[in-house]
N, C-alpha and C positions, 0 to 999 in steps of 0.2 A: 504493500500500500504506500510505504513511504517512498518508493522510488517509481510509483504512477506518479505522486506527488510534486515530485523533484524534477520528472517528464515535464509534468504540464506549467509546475513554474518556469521551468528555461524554454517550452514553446511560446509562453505566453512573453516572454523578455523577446524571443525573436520576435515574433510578430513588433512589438513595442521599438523595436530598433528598425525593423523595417521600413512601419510607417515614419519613423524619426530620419533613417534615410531621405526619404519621397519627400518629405516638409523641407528638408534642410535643401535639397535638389531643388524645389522650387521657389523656394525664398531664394538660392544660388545665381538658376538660371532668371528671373526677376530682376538681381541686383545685376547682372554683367552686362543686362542689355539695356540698365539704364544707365551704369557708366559705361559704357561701350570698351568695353573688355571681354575676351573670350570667356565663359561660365566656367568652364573645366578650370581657372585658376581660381575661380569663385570657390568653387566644389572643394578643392582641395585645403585650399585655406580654411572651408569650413568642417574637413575631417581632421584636421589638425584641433582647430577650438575647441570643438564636441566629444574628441575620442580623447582615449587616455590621458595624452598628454595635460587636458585643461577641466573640461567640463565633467568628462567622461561619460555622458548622454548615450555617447555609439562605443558598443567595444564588440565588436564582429571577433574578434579573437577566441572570443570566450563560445564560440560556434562555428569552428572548423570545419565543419560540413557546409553546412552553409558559405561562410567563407569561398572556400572551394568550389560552389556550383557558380553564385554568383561571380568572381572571378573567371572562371576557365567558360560557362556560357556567354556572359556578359561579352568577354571577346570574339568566341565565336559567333555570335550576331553580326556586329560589330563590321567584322572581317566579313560575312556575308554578305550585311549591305555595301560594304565597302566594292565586292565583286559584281553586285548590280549596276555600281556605276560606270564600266566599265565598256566602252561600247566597241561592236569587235569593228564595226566598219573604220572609225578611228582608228582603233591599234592597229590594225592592221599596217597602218600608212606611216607608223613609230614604232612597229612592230621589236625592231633591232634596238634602242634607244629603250625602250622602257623595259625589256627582257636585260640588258645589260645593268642597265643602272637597276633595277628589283635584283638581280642573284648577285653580280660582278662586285655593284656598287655596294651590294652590304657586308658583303666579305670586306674588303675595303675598308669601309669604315669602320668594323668590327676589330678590324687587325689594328687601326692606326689607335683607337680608343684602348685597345688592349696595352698596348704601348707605352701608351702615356698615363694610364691606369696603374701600369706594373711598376713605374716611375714614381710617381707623385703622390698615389694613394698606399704603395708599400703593398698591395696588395699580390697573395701567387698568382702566376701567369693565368693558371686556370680559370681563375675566377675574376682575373682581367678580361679574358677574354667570355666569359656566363656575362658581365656588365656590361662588355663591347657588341655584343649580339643583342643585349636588352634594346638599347637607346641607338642600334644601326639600324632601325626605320622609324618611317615618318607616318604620316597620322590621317589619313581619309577621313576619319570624324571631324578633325577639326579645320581640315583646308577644303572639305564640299562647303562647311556654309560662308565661307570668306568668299571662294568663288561666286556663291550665289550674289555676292554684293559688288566684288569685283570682276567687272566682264573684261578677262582678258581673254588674247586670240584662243580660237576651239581647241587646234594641234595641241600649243603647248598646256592648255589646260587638260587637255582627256592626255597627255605622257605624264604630266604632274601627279593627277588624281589615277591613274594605272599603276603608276611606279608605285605611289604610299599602300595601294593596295596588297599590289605583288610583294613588294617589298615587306610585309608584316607578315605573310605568308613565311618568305622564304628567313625573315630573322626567327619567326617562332619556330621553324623547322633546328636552325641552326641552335636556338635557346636550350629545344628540347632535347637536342643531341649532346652536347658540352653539362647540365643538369643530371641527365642521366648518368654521365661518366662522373661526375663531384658524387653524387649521393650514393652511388654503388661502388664507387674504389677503384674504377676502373679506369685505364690508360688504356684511353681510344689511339690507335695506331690513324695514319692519314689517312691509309688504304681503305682502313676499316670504319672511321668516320665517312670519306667519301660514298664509299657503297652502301652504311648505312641511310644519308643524305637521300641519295638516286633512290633507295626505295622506300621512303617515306612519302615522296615527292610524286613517284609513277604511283604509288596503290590511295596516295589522297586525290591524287588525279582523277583516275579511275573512279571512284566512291564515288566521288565529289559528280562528277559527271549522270554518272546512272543514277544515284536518288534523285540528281536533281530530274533529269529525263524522266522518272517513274513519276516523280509526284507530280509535274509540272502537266504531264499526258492525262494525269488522270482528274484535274482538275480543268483542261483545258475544252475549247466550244468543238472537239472532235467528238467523234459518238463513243468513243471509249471513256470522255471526260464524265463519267458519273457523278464525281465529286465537287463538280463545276463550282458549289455554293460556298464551300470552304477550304478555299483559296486561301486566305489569312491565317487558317491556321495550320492547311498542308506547307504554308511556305514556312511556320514553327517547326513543322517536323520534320523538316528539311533538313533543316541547321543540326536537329540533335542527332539524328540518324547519320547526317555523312560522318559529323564528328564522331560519334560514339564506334561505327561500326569502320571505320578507317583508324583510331585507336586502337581497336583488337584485335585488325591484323595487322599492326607495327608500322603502319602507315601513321602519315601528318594528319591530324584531324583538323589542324586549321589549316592546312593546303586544300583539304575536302572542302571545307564550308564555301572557303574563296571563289573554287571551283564553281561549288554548286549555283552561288551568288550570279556567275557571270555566265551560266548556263539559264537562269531564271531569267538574268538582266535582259537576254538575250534568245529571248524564246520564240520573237519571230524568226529568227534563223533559221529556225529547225521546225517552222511553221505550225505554229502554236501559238492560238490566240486565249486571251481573256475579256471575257464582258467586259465594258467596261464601269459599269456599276461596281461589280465585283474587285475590279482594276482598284477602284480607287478608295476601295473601303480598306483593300489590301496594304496601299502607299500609307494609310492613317494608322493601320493594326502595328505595322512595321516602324514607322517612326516613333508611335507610345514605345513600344518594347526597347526600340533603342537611346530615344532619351532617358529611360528607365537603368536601362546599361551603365553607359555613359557617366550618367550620375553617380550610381553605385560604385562603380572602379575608381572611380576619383576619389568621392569621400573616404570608401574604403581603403585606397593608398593614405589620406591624408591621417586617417587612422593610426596606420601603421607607422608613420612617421616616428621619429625617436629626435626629439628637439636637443637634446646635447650632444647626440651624434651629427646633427646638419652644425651645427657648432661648433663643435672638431674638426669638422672634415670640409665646411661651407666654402672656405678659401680654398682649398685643392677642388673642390665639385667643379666651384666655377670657372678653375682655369680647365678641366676636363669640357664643363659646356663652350670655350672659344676655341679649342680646338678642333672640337667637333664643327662647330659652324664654318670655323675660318683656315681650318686646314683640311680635315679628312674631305666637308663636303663639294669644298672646288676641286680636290682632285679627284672624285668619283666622278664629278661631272663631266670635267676634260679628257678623262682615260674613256667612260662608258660612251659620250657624245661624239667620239673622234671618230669611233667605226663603221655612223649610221652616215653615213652620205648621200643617201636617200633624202633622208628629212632636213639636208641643209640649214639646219640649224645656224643662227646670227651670233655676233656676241652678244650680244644685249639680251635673247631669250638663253643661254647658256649664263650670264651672270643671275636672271631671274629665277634662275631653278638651282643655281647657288643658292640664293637666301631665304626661297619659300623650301624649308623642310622641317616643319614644326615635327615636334614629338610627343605623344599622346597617348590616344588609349589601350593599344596593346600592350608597351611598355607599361605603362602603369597597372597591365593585369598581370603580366608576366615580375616584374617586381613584386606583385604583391602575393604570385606563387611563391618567389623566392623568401619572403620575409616568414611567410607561414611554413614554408618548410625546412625554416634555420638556418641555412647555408653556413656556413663560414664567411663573416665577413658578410652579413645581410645589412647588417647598420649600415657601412658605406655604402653597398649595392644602392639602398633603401634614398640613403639621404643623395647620391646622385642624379637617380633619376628625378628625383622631386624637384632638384633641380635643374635641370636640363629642361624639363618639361616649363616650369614657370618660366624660363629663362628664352626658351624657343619662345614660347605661346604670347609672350608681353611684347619681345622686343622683334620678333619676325612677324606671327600673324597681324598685330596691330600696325605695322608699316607695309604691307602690302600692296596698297592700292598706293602710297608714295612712293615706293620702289617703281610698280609697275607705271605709272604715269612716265617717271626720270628714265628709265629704259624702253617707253612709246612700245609698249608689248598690248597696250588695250586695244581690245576690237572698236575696229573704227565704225 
């Protein structure tokens, strides 16, 4: 009896921190857009106030499971819709330029963060290089709604918004591979990391592909589409199904979702339509779920925050985040942008895609695996990316539309 008890007092504290989440998310999202600042630095600030450190209102710690779903779904949403916005008729025509800068350029940056990591933060290589994979992509949550404000030219905004896609893909792959080798003791050989890699990559491929084709067929106006009316929440079961069933057989689950995302996005391709009643109740189902995300991974990183660790470590974070900006991200740019000759790319759109590479939700889910599963060395992980993230989001997303005016990249 006493530990029904003890059940329903820590279901009843969940619920209680949930809806406390959801309030703090929209008093967040509230305050950012009326100082016009991105919310996610809103969010964050305000899982720092509320969780342990101060109020202590939010302590998701104290519920590891939970923890854990919202974290690891939260992204895969996330990274789904991310794969929606992805349009293949564009990529096609950047096709070389955003495949290089998503796989090439996060290596890259991963190595050069590892680096300077191993330098400045004293930390082992390994776990320079678990930090240099967290913060080597960039952020689809938070540069779709900048774009929405700022109309620059198509090209470089669908290689922009493709690259932070792929690119979250291809660092969580890289996250997931360097994590497993910390937390089991084991020394990945190159050989044996790369071929791990290659089949994470082909079986979330794969996954990612056929659920999304099954559910997408069977929701659609063909006479096979039975399910036609719940669309909104075959496109939920989308997300958990690639992921869950490309996890279990050693595949990327968030390579799946991505997949799935840009096979959905993309479904007249393969000539599949949706009502459009249905279409657009779908676009509204989809957005709640993911501002709902969105919200939670940020409060919940700001949670986890350890405020005398960003205190220690604040000076070295932040020579880690100018490095990232002002060295690793121009040379991913000039090494990935050199090979596409097709897309003759200017200087002026090559220094733009220098500066727009905010850091965001994935990183902040994937740190916030790392803090809940102890790592060695999670405080610094913990307090870098916290920075990096505030550091991209203030001083990049908020001058985008003055960068892009100064480099005449806006559609005329």
């Amino acid at each position: 009896m006493n530990e029904m008890n003890i059940a329903a007092v820590s279901s009843n504290e969940l619920l209680l921190i949930m809806a406390s989440i959801s309030v703090l998310g929209i008093i967040g999202a509230f305050t950012g857009e009326k100082l016009k600042i991105p919310d996610v630095v809103i969010f964050l600030l305000f899982g720092v106030a509320f969780g342990p450190t101060f109020f202590n209102l939010v302590n998701i710690e104290a519920f590891p499971v939970a923890n854990e779903i919202i974290l690891t779904f939260g992204s895969a949403f996330i990274l789904y819709e991310g794969g929606r916005e992805v349009k293949l008729k564009v990529l096609n025509e950047v096709k070389v330029s955003v495949l290089l800068l998503a796989s090439l350029g996060v290596f890259i940056t991963a190595f050069i963060i590892s680096i300077g990591a191993h330098f400045l933060l004293n930390l082992p290589m390994q776990t320079s290089v678990l930090l240099g994979s967290i913060i080597a992509s960039t952020d689809p949550a938070s540069l779709i709604p900048v774009f929405k404000q700022v109309k620059i030219k198509n090209k470089l905004k669908q290689t922009i918004i493709s690259e932070s896609a792929f690119n979250d893909a291809f660092g969580a792959i890289l996250f997931s591979s360097i994590l497993v080798s910390i937390t089991t003791a084991q020394q990945a050989s190159l050989s044996g990391t790369t071929f791990k890699l290659i089949y994470m990559i082909v079986v979330g491929l794969f996954i990612g592909i056929v659920v999304a084709l099954i559910g997408t067929s069977l929701s659609s106006d063909k006479f096979f589409g039975i399910f036609d009316k719940y669309w909104p929440i075959i496109s939920l079961s989308i997300v958990i199904f690639s992921y869950e069933i490309s996890e279990r057989l050693g595949g990327s689950g968030y390579m799946s979702v991505f997949i799935a995302g840009l096979v959905a996005g993309n479904k007249k391709f393969f000539h599949l339509w949706i009502e459009d009643e249905i279409y657009v109740e779908a676009v509204h189902f989809r957005e709640n779920i993911s501002t709902i995300a969105r919200m939670s991974i940020f409060i919940i990183l700001g949670t986890h925050l350890d405020l005398q660790s960003l205190i220690k470590y604040g000076g070295k974070a932040f020579l880690i985040v100018l490095i990232l900006i002002f060295i690793a991200r121009p040379i991913v740019v000039i090494v990935c942008t050199a090979f596409d000759i097709k897309a003759a790319w200017s200087k002026n759109e090559k220094l733009f895609m220098m500066w727009v590479r905010e850091t965001g939700v994935i990183p902040a889910a994937l740190s916030g695996i790392v803090v809940s599963s102890k790592v060695p060395g999670y405080e610094v992980i913990s307090s870098t990316v916290f920075m990096t993230i505030v550091v991209t989001l203030l001083l990049q997303a908020s001058t985008t539309n003055i960068v892009a005016k100064k480099l005449d990249v806006l559609e005329k």
